[in-house]
C-alpha positions in Angstrom: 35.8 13.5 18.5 38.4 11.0 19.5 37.3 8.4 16.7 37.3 11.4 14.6 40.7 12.5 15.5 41.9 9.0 15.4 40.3 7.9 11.8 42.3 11.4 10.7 45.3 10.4 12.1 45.0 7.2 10.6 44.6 8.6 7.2 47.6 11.2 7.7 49.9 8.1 8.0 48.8 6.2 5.4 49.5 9.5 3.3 53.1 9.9 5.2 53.5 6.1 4.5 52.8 7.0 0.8 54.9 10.0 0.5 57.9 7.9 2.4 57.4 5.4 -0.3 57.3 7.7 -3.2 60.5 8.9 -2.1 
C-alpha cells in the first residue's frame, strides 16, 4: 500500500510540476 501510495504521489507531483509549468 505504501509503495502504492507513494508511486501515486509521485505521479500527482509530476502532474502539479506540469500544471505549475504550464502556468
Amino acid at each position: 500500500v505504501l509503495r502504492k501510495l507513494q508511486l501515486s504521489n509521485r505521479h500527482e507531483l509530476t502532474r502539479w510540476a506540469t500544471a505549475r509549468r504550464l502556468v
